[in-house]
N, C-alpha and C positions, 0 to 999 in steps of 0.2 A: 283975646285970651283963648286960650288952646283948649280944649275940651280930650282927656285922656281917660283914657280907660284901664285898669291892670288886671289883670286874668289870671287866675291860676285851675286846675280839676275841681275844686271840692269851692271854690270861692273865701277860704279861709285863712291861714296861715300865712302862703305863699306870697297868697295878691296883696296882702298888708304889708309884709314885708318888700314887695315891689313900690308898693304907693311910697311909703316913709323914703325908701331910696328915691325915687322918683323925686318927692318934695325936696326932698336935701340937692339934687343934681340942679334940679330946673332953677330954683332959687341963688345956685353955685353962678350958675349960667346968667343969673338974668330971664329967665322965663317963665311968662306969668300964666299961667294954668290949673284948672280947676281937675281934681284926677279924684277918680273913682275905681273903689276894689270890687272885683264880685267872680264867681266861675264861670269857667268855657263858655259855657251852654246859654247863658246870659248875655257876655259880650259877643257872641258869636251874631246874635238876635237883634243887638244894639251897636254893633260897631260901625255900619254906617252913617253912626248918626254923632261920632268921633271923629276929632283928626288924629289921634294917635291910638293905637292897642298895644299895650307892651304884657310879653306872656315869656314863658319858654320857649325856649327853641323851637322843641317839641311839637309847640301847640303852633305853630305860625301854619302851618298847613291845612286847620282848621279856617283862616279868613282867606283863605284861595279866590273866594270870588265875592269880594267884600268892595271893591269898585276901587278906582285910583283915588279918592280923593281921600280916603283913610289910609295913614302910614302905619303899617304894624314893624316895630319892633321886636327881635325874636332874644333872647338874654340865657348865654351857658351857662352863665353862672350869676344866681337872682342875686346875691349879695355883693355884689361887686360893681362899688360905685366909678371905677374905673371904669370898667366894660359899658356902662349905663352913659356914662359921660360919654367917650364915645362913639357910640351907639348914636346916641341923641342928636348929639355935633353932625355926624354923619349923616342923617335925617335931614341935615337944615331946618328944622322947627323952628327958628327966629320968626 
C-alpha cells in the first residue's frame, strides 16, 4: 500500500481538496493507499518517508532534494480529476 502525502501553503483547504481527488483517482485506478493532508512546511520535513507528495505546481520545487525513492507529483489545476489521473498513470504508482 502506497503511503501519499498532499500539500498545499497553509495545510488547509487545498490539501483536502487534493486528498478527496486523490481518493476518488486511486480507487478509479485500482490503487490502494493510505493519503494524508497537511502544509508545505510539514511534507516537506516528511516526505521522505512517502512514496508519493502531490502539491502544486508551484510547490514541487520545494522537495528538490527529497531523494529518488519519493515521487512528487506537481498538479496545475488541484481540481481536476483528469490531470490527476494522468499524472498518476504517468508516475507508474501500481
Amino acid at each position: 500500500m502506497l503511503k501519499v502525502i498532499a500539500a498545499c501553503g497553509s495545510g488547509m483547504g487545498s490539501s483536502q481538496i487534493i486528498k478527496m481527488k486523490l481518493e476518488k483517482v486511486f480507487k478509479k485506478l485500482g490503487i490502494e493507499a493510505t493519503i494524508f493532508h497537511t502544509n508545505i512546511g510539514d511534507a516537506k520535513s516528511q516526505a521522505a518517508n512517502y512514496d508519493v507528495v502531490v502539491c502544486s505546481e508551484s510547490l514541487v520545487g520545494t522537495f528538490a532534494n527529497v531523494g529518488k525513492k519519493t515521487k512528487i507529483i506537481g498538479l496545475k489545476n488541484l481540481l481536476s480529476e483528469k490531470e490527476i489521473t494522468e499524472k498518476v498513470e504517468a508516475a507508474q504508482l501500481k
